[in-house]
ZADO-1210 file (C-alpha; in nm, 4 decimals, padded with zeros to 6 digits):
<atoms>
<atom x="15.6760" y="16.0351" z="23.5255" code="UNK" pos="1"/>
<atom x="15.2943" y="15.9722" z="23.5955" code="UNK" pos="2"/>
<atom x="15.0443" y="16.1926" z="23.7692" code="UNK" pos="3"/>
<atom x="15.0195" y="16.0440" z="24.1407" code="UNK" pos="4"/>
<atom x="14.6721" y="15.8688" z="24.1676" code="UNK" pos="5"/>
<atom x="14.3928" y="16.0823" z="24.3875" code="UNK" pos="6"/>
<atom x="14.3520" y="15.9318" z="24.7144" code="UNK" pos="7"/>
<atom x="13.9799" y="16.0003" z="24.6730" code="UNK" pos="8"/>
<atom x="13.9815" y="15.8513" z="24.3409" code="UNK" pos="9"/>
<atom x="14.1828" y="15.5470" z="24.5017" code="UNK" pos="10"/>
<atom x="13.9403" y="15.5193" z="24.7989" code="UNK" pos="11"/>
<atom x="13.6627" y="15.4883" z="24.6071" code="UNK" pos="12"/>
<atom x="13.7965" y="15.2224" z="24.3407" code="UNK" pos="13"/>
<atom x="13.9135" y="14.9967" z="24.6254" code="UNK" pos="14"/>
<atom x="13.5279" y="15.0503" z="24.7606" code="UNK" pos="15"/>
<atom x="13.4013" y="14.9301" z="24.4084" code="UNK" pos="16"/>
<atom x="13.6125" y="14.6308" z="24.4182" code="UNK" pos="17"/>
<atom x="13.5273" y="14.5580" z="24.7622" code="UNK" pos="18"/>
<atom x="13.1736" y="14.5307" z="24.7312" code="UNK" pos="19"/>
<atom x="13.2290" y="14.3550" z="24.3696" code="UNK" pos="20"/>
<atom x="13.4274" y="14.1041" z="24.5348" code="UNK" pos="21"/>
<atom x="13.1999" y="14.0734" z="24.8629" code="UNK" pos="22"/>
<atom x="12.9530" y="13.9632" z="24.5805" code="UNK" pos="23"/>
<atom x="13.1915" y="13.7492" z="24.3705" code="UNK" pos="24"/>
<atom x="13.1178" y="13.9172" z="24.0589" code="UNK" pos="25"/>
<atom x="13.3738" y="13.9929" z="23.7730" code="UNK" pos="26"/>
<atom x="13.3860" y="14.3293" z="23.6239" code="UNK" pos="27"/>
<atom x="13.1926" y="14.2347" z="23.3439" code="UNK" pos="28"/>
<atom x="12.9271" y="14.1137" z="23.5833" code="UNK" pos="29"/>
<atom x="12.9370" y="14.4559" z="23.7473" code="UNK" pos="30"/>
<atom x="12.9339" y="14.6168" z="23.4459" code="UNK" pos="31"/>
<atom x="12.5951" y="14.4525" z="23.3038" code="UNK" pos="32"/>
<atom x="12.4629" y="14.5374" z="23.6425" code="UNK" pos="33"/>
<atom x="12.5482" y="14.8932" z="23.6361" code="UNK" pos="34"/>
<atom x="12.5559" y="14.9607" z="23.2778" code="UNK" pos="35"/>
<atom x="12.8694" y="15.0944" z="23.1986" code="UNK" pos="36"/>
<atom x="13.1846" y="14.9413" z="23.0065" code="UNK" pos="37"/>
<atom x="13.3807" y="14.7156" z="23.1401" code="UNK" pos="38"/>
<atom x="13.7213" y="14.8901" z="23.1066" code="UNK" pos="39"/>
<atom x="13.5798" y="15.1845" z="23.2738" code="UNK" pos="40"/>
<atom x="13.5156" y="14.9669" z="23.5823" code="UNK" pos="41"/>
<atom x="13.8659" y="14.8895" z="23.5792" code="UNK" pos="42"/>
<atom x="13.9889" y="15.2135" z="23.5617" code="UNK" pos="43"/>
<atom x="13.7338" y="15.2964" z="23.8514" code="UNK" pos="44"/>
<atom x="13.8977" y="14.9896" z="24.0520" code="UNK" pos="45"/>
<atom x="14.2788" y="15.1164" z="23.9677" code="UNK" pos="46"/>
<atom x="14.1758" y="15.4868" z="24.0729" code="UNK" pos="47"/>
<atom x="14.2339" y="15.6119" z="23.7140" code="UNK" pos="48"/>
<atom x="13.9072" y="15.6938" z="23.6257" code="UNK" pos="49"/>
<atom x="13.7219" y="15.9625" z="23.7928" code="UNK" pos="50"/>
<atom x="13.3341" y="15.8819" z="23.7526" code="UNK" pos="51"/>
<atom x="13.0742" y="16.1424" z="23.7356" code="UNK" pos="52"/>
<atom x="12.7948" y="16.1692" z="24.0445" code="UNK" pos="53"/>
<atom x="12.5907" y="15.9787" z="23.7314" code="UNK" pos="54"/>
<atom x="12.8654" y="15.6603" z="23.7016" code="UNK" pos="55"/>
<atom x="12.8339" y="15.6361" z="24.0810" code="UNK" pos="56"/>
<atom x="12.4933" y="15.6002" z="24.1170" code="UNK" pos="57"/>
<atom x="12.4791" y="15.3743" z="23.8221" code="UNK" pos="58"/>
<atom x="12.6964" y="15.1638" z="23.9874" code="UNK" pos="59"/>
<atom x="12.5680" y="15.1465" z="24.3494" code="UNK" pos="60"/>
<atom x="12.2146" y="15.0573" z="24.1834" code="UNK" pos="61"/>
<atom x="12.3830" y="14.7882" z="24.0057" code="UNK" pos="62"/>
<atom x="12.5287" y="14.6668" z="24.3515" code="UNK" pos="63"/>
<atom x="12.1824" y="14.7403" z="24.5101" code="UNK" pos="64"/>
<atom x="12.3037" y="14.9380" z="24.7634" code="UNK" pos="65"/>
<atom x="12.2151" y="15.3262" z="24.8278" code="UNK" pos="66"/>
<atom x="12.4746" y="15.5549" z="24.6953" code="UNK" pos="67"/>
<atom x="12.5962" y="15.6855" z="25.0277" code="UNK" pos="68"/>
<atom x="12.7257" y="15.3288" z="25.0819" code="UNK" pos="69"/>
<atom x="12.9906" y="15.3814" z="24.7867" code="UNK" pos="70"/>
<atom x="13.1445" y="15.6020" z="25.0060" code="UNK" pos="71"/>
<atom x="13.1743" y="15.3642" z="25.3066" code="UNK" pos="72"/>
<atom x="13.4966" y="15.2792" z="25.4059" code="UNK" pos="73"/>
<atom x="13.3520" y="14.9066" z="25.5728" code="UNK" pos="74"/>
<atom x="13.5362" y="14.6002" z="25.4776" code="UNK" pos="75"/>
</atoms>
């Protein structure tokens, strides 16, 4: 049986789709932006994956946002 998924992981991969979506970009879009692979936004977004401080700043200067607003739980 799988490992339940991190609530903190999950929090912060609904926040990346979110403000992906908010945007209308696709992952690949995102991941241009932000510089990292594709699949790893995925995993990111299905709270799989948990990114370094680095990953997370690479992808709230892709959004163009600060970093504290990954963290925001606004909708």
């Amino acid at each position: 049986m799988p490992a339940r998924r991190d609530p903190i992981l999950r929090a912060l991969g609904l926040r990346v789709r979110q403000l992906r979506e908010a945007r209308r970009w696709t992952q690949e879009t995102l991941a241009e932006r932000a510089r990292l692979d594709r699949s790893y936004i995925a995993g990111i977004e299905a709270g799989l994956r948990n990114p370094s401080v680095k990953a997370v700043a690479k992808l709230a200067r892709g959004f163009g946002v600060v970093l504290a607003e990954m963290f925001s739980n606004q909708r």
